[in-house]
PAZAFI-154214 format. One record per residue: residue number from 0; x, y, z of N, C-alpha, C in turn. Coordinates in nm, 4 decimals. Each point is the difference from the previous one (the first is absolute). Example, Ala and Ser with C-alpha at 12.3 -4.5 7.8 and 13.67 -1.06 7.14 Angstrom:
2
0,1.3190,-0.5690,0.7800,-0.0890,0.1190,0.0000,0.0900,0.1200,0.0000;
1,-0.0350,0.1050,-0.0720,0.0820,0.1190,0.0060,-0.0770,0.1090,0.0730;
REM end
This chain:
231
0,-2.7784,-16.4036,-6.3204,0.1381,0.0450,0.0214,0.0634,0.0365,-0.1338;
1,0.0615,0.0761,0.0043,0.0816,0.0938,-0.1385,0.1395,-0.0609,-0.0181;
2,0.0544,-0.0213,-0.0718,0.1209,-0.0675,0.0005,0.1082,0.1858,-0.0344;
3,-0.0148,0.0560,0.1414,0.0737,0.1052,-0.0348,0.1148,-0.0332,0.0842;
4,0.0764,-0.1129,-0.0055,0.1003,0.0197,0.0975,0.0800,-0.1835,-0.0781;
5,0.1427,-0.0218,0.0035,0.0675,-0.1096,-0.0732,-0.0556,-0.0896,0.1492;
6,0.0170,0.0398,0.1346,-0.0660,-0.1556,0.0320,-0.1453,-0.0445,-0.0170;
7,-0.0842,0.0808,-0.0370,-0.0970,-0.0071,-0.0146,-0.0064,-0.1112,-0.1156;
8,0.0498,0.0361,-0.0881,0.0246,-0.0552,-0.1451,0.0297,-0.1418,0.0077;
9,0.1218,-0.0143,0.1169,0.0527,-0.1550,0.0317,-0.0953,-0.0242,0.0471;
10,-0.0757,0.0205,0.1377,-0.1047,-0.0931,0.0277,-0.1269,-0.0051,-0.0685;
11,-0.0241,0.0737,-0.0948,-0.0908,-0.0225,-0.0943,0.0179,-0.1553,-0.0627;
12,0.1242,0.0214,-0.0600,0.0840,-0.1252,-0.1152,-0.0500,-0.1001,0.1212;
13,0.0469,-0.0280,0.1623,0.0213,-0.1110,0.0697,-0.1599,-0.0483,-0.0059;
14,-0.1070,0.1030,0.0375,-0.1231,-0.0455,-0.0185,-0.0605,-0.0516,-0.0997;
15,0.0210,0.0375,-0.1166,-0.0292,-0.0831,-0.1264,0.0422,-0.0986,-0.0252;
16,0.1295,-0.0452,0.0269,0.0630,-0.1545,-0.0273,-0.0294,-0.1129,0.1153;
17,-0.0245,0.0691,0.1309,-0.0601,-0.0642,0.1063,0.1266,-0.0745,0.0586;
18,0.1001,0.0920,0.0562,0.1263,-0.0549,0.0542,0.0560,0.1141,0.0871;
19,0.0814,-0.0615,0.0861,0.0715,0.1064,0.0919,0.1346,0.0606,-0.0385;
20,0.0391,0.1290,0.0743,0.1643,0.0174,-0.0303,0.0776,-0.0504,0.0435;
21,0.0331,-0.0835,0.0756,0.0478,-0.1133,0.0333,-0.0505,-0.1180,-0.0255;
22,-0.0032,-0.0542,-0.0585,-0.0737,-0.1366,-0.0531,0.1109,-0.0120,-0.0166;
23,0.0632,-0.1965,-0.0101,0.0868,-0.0149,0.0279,0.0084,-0.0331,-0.1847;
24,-0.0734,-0.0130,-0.0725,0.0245,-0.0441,-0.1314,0.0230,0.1268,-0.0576;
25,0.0055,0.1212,0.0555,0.0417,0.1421,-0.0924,0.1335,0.0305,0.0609;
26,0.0649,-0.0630,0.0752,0.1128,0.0167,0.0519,0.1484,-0.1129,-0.0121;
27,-0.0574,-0.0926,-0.0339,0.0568,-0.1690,-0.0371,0.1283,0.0098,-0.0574;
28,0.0041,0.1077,-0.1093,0.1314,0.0083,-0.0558,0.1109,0.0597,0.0459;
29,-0.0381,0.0653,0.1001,0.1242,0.0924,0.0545,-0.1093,0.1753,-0.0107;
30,-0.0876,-0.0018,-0.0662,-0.0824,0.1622,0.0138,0.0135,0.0514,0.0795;
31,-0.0158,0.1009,0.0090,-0.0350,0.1476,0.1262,-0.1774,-0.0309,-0.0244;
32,-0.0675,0.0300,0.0954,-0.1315,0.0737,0.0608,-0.0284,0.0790,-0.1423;
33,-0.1446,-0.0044,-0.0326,0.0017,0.0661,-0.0928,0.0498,0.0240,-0.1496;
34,0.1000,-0.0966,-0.0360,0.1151,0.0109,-0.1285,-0.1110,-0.0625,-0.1208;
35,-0.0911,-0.1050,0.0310,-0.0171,-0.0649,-0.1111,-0.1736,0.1917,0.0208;
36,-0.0049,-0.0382,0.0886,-0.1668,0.0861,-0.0371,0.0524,0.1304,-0.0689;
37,0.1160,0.0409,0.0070,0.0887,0.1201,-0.0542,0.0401,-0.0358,-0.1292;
38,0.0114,-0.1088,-0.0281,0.0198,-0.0828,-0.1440,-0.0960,-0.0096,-0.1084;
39,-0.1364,-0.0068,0.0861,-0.0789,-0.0128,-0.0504,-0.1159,0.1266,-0.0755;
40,0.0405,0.0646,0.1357,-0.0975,0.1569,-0.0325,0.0845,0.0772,-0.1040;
41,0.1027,-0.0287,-0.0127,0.1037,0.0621,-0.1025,-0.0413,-0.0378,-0.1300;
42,-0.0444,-0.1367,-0.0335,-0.0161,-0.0571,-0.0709,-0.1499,0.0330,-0.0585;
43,-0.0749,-0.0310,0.1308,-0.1264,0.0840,-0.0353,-0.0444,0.1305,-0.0158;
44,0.0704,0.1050,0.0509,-0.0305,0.1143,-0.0543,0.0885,0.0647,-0.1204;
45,0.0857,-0.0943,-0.0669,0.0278,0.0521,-0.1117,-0.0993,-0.0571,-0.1295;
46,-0.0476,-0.0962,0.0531,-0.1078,-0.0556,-0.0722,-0.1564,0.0662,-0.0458;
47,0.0279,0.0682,0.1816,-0.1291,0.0606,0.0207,0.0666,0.1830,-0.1372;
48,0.0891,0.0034,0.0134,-0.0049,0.0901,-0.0876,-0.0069,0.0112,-0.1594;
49,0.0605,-0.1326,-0.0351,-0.0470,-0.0069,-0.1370,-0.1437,0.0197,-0.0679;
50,-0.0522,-0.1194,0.0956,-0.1710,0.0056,0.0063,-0.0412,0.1354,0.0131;
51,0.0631,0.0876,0.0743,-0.1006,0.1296,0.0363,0.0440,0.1074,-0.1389;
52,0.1241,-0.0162,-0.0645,0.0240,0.0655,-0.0935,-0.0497,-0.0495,-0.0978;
53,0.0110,-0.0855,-0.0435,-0.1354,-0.1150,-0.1347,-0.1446,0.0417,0.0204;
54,-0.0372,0.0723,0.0989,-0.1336,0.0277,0.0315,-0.0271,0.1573,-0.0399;
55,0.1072,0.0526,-0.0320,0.0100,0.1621,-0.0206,0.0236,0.0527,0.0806;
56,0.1404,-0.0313,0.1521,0.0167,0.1131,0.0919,0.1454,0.0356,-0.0850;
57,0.0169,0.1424,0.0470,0.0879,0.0596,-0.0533,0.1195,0.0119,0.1115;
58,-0.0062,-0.0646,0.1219,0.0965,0.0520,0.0782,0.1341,-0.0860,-0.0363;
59,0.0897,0.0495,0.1809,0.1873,-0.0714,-0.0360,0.0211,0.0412,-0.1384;
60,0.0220,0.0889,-0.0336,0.0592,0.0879,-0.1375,0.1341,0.0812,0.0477;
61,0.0807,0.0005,-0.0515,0.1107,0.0512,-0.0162,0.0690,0.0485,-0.1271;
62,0.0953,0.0858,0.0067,0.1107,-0.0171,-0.0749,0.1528,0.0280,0.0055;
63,0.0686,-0.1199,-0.0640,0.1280,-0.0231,0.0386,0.0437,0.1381,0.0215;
64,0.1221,0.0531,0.1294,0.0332,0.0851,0.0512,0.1341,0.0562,-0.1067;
65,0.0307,-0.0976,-0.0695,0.1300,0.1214,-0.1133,-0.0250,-0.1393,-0.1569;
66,0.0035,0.0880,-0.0727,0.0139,-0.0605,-0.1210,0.0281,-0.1374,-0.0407;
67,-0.0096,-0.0604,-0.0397,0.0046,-0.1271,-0.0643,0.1187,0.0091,-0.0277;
68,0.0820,-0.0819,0.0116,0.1544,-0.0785,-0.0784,-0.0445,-0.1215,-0.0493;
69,0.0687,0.0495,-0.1444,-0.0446,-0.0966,-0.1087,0.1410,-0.0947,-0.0357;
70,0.0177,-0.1496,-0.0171,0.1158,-0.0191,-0.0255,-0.0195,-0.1384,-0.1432;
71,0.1097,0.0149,-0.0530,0.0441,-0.1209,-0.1267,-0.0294,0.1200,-0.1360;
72,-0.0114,-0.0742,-0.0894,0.0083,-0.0015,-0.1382,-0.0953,-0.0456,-0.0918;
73,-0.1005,0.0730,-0.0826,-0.0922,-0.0851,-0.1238,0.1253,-0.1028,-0.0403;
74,0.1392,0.0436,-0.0590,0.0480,-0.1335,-0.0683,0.0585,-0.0811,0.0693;
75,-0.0283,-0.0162,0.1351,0.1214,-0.1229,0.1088,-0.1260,-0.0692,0.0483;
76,-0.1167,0.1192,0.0528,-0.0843,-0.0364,0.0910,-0.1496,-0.0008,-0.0826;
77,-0.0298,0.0199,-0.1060,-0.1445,0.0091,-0.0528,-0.0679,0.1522,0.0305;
78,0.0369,0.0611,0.0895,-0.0156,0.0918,0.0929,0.0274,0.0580,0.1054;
79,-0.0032,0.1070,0.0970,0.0457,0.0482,0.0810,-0.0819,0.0027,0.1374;
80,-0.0057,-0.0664,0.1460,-0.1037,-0.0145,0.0589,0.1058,0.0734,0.1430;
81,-0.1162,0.0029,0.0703,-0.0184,0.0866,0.1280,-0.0223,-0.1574,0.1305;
82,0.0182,-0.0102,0.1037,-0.0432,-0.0857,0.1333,-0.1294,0.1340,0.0164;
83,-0.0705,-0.0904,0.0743,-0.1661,0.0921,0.0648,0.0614,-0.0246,0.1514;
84,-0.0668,0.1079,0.0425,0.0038,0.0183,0.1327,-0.0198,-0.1514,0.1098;
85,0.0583,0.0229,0.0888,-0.0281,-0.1395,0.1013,-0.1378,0.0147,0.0278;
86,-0.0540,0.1159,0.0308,-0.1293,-0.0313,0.0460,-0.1150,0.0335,-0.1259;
87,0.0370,-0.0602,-0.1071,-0.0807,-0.0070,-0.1206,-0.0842,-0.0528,-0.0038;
88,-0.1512,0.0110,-0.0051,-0.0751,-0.1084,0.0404,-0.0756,-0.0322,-0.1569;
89,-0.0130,0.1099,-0.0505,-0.0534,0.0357,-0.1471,-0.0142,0.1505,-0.0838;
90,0.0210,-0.0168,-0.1562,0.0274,0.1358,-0.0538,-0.1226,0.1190,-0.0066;
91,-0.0587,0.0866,0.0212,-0.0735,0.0873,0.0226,-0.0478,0.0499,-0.1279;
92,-0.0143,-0.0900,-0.1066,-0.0278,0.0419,-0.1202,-0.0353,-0.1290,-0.1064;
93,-0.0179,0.0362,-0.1125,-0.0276,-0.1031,-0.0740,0.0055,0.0423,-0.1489;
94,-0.0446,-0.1007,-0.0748,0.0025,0.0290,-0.1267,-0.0059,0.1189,-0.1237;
95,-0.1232,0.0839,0.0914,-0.1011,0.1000,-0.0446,0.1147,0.1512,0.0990;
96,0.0504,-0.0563,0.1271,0.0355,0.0729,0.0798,0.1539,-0.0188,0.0365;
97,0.1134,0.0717,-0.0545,0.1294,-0.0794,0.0459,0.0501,0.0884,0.1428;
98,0.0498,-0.1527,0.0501,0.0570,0.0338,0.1547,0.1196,0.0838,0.0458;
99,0.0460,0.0371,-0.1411,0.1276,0.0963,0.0002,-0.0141,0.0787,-0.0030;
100,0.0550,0.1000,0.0634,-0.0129,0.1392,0.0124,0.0818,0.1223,0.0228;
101,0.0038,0.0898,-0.0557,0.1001,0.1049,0.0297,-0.0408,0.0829,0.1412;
102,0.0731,0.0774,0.0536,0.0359,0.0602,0.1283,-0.1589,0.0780,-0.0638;
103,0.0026,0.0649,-0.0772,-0.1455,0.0976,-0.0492,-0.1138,-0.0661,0.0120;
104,-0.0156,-0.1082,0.0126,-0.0886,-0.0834,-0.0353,-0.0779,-0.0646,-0.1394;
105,0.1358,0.0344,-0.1240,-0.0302,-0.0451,-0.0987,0.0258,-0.1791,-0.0163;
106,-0.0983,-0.0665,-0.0371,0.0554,-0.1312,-0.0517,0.0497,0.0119,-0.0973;
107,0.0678,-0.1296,-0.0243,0.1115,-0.0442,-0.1158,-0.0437,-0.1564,-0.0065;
108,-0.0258,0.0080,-0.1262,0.0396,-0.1733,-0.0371,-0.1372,-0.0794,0.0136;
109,0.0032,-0.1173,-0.0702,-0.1522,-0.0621,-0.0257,0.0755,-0.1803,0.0767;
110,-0.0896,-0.0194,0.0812,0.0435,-0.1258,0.0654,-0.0413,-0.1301,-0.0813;
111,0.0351,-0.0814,-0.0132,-0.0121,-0.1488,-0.0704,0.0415,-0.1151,0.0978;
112,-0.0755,-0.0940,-0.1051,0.1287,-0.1100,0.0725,0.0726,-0.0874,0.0249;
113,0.0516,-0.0822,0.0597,0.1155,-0.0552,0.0138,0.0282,-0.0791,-0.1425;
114,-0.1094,-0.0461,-0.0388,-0.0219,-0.0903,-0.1467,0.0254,0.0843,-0.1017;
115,-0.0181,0.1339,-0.0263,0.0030,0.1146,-0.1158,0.1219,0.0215,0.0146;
116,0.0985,-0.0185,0.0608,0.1477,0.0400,0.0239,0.1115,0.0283,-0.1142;
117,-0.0928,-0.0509,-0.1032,0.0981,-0.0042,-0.1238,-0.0500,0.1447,-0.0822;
118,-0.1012,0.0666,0.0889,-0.0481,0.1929,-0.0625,0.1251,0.0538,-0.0109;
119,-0.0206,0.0750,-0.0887,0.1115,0.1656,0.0498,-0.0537,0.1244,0.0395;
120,0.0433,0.0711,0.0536,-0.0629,0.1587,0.0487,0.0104,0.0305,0.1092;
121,-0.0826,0.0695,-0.0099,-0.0159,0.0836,0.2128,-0.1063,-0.0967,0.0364;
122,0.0593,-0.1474,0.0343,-0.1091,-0.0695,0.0394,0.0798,-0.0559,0.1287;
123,-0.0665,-0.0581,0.1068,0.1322,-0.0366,0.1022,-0.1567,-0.1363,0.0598;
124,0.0742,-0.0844,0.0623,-0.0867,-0.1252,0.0752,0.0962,-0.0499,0.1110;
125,-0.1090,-0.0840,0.0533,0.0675,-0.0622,0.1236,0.0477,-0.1057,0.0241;
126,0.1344,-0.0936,0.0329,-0.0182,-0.1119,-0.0125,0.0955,-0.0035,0.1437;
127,-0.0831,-0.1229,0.0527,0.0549,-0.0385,0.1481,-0.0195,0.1615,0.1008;
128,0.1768,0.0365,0.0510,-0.0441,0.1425,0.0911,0.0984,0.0668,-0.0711;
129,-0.0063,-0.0210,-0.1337,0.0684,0.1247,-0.1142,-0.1277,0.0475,-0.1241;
130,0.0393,0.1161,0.0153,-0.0646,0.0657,-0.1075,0.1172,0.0380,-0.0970;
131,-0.0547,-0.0205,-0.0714,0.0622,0.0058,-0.1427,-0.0620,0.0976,-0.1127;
132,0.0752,0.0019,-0.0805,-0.0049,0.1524,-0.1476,0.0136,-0.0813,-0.0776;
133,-0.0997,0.0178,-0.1007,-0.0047,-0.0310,-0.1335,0.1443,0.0420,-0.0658;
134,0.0296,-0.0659,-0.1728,0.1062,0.0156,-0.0353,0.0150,0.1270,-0.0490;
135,0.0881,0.0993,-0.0094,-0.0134,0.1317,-0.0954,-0.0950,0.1271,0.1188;
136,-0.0056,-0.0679,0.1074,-0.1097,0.0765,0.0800,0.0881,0.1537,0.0497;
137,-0.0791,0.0546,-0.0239,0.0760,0.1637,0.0509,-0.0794,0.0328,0.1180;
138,0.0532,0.0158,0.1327,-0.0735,0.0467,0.1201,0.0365,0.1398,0.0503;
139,-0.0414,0.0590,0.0354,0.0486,0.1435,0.0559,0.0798,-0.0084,0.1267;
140,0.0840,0.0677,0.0019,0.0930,-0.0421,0.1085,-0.0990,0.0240,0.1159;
141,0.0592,-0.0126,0.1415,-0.1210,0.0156,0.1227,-0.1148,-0.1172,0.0043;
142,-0.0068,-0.0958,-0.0647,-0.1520,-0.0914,-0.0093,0.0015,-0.0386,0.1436;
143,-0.1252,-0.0134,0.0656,-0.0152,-0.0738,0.0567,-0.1560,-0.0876,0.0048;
144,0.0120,-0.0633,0.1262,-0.0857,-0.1258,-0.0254,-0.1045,0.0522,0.0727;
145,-0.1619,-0.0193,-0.0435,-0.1016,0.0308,0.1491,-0.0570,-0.1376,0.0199;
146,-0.0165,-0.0569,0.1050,-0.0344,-0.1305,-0.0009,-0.0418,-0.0388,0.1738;
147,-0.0742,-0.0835,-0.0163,-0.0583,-0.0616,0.1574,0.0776,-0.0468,0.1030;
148,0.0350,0.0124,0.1054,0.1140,-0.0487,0.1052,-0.0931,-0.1167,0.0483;
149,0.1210,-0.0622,0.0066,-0.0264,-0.0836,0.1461,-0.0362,0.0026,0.1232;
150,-0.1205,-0.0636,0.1108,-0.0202,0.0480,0.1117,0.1764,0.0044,0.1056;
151,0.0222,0.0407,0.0183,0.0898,-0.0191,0.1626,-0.0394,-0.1181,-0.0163;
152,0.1539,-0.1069,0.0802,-0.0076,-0.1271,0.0516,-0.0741,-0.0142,0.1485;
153,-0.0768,-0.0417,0.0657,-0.0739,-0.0662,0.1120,0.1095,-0.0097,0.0635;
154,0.0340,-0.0031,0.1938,0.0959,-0.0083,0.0620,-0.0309,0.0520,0.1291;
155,0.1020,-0.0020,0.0649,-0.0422,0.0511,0.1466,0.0246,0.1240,-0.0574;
156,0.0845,0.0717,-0.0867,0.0839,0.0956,-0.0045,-0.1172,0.1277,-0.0938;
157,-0.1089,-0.0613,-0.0468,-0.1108,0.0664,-0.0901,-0.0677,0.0909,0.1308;
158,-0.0358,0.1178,-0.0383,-0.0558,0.0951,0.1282,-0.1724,-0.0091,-0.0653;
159,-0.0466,0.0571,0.0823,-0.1788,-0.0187,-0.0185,-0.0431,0.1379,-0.1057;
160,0.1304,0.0835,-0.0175,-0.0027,0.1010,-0.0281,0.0486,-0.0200,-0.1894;
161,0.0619,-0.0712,-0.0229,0.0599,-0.0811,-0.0737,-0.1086,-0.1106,-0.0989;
162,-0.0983,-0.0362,0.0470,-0.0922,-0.1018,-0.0496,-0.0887,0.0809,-0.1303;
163,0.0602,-0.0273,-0.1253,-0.0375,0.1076,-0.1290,-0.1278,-0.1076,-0.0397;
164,-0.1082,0.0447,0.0308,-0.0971,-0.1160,-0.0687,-0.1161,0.0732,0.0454;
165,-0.1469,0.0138,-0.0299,-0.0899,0.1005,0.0133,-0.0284,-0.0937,0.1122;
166,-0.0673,0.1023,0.1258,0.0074,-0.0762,0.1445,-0.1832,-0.1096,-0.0146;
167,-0.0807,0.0362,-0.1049,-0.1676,-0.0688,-0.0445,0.0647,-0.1248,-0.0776;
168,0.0800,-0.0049,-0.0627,0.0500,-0.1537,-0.0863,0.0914,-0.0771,0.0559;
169,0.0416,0.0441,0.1181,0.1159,-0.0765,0.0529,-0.0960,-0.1589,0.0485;
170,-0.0853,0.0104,-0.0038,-0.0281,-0.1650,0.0689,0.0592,-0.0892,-0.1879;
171,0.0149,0.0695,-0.0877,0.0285,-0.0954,-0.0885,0.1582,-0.0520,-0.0077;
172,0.0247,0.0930,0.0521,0.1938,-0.0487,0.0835,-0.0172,-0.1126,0.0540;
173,-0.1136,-0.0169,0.1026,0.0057,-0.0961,0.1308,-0.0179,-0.1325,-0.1172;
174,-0.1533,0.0202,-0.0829,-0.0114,-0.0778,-0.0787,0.0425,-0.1291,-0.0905;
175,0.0839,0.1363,-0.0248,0.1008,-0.0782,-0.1629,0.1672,-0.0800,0.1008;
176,-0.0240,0.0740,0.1324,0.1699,-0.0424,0.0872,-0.0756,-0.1657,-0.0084;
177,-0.1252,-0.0074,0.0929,-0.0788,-0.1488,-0.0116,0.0505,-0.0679,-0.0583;
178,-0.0643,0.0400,-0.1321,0.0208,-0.0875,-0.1200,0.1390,-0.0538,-0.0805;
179,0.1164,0.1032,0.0372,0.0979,-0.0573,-0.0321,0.0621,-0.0954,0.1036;
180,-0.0452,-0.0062,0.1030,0.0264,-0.0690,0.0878,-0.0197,-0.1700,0.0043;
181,-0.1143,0.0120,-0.0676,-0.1200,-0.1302,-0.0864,0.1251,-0.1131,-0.0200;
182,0.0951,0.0303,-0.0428,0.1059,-0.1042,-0.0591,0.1095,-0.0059,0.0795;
183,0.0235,0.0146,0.0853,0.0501,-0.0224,0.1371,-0.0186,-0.1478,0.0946;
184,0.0788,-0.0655,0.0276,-0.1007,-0.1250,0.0575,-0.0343,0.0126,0.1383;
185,0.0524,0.0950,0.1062,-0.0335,0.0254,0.0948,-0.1199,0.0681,0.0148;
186,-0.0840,0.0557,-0.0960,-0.1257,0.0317,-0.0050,-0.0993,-0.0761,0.0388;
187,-0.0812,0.0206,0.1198,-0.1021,-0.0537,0.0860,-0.1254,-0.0343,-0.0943;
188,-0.1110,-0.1408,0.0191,-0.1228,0.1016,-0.0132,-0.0803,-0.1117,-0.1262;
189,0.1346,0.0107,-0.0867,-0.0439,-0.1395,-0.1679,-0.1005,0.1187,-0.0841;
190,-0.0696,-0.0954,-0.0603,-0.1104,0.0903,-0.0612,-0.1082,0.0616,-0.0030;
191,-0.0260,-0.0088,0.1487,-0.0729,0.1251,0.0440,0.0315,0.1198,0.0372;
192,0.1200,-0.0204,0.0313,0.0718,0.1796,0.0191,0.0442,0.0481,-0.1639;
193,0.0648,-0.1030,-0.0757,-0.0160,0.0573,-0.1072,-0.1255,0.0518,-0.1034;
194,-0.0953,-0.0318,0.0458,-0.1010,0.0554,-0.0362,-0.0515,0.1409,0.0924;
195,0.0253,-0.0170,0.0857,-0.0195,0.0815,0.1294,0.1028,0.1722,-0.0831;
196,0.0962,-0.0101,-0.0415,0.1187,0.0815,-0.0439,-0.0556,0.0307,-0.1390;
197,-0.0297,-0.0907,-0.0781,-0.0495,0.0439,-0.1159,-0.1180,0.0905,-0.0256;
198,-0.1076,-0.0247,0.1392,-0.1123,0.0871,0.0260,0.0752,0.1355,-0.0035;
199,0.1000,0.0255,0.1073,0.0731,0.1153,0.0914,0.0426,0.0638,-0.1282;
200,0.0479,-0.1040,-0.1260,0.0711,0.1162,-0.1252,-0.0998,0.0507,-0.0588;
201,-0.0997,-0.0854,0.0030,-0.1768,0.0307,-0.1610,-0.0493,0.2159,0.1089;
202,0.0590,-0.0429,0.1415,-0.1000,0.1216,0.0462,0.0732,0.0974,0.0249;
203,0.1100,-0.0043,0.0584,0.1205,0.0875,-0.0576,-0.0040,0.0619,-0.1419;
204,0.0089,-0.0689,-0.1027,0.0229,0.0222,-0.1123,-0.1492,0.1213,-0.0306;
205,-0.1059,-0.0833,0.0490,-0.0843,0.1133,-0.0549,-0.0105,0.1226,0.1015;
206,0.0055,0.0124,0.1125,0.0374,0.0896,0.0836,0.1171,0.1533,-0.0511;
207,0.1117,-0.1128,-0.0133,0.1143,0.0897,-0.0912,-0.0186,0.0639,-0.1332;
208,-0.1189,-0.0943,-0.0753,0.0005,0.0650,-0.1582,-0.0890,0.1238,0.0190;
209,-0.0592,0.0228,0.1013,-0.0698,0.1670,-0.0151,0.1086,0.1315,0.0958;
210,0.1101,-0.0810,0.0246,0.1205,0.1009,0.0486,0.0821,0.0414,-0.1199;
211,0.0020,-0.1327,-0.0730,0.0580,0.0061,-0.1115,0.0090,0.1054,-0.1014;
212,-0.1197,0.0363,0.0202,-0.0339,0.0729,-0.1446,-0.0780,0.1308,0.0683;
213,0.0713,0.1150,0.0062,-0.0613,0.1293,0.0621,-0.0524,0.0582,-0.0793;
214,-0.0844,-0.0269,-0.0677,-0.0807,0.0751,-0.0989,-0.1153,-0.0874,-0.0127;
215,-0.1154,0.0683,-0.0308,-0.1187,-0.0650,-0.0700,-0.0075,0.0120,-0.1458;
216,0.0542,0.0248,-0.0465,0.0228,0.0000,-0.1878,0.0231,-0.1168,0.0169;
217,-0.0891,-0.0904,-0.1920,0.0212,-0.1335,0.0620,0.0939,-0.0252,-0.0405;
218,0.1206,-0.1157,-0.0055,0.0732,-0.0654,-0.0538,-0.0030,-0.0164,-0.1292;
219,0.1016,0.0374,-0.0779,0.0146,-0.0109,-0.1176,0.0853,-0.0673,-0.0586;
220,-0.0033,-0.0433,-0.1229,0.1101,-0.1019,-0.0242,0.0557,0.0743,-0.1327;
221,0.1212,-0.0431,-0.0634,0.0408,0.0337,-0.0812,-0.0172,-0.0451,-0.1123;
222,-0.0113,0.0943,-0.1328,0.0029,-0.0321,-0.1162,0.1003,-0.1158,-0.0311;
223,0.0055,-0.0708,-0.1065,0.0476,-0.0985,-0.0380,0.1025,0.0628,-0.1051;
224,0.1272,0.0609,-0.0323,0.0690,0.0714,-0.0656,-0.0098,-0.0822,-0.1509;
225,0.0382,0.0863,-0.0935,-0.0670,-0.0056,-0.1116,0.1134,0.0493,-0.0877;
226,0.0268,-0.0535,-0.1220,0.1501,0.0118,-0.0798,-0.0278,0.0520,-0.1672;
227,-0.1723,-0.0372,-0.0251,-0.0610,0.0432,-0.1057,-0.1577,-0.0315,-0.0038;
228,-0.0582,0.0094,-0.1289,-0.1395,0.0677,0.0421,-0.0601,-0.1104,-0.1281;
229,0.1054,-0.0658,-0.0980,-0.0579,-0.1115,-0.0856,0.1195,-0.1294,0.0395;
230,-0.1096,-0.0805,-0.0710,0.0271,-0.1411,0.0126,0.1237,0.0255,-0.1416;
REM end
């Protein structure tokens, strides 16, 4: 079975933890049907997306829809920072590659971080869900941000049409929902289902890492940046 459909997805989650939608221990507090397994897959497929982007997928990319507003002062504030989008999940760039960008598609600016804060220049970093500009930093007006979204929240209200996740890796949704579930005390089972779940992530995970990566070029890693050439 394909998990091409959100109930599919829930009764996936119910079969792995080995409990019903009505069970009276997923409902105890006052819940709706469904609220905690909706809690959970939320939980797990944003998880499931970090993992799949740490692996080299490139998807959930965006960029912010109007310019960055920058607010404070180098002399009140150290610098001048921006809020990131609500559905920010992570920046689309890095060290070698900055996540800022003009409407043209020129970047601007060399990313650092939160610890280097005391740089000056066109350098900007992240701290908490503000991005921030180095001191003295000159940005081109128009910047904006390209960076990874967040899945959609889980809900009755999520359509099947709606479910952004490649439809071959989705059992690592079901997976990782499991596992956050693990610390829950209404979780059935002791330590054989938790072992049982930990299997479900080891095969998921390798299942997903050849979705991951759409290319056969192998993986490469990056040079180690370099500031001079003697001791």
């Amino acid at each position: 079975m394909e998990y091409d459909t959100v109930v599919k997805v829930v009764a996936g989650f119910y079969r792995i933890v080995g409990t019903l939608s009505d069970g009276q221990e997923l409902v105890e507090q006052g819940e709706a049907i469904d609220d905690i397994a909706y809690l959970n897959i939320t939980r797990g497929c944003r998880k499931a997306q970090r993992w799949m982007i740490q692996n080299g997928f490139g998807g959930w990319r965006k960029r912010t829809p109007s310019a960055l507003v920058f607010t404070g002062t180098d002399a009140a504030d150290g610098g001048r920072k921006s809020v990131v989008p609500a559905d920010f999940l992570r920046a689309y760039g890095n060290y070698r590659r900055s996540a800022l960008v003009e409407a043209n598609g020129d970047r601007w600016g060399e990313e650092i971080t939160e610890q280097e804060d005391h740089k000056k220049g066109d350098i900007y970093y992240f701290r908490g869900h503000e991005l921030w500009l180095g001191r003295v930093a000159s940005p081109p007006t128009g910047l904006l941000l390209d960076y990874h979204y967040l899945h959609p929240v889980w809900d009755n209200d999520l359509l099947d049409a709606d479910i952004d996740f490649p439809l071959e890796a989705r059992p690592l949704i079901v997976a990782m929902a499991a596992e956050t579930a693990m610390d829950d005390n209404w979780l059935p089972g002791g330590r054989e289902l938790e072992m049982k779940i930990g299997r479900a992530v080891s095969r998921a995970q390798s299942e997903a890492r050849q979705i991951a990566r759409p290319t056969k070029q192998a993986r490469q890693f990056m040079k180690v940046r370099r500031f001079g050439n003697r001791w």
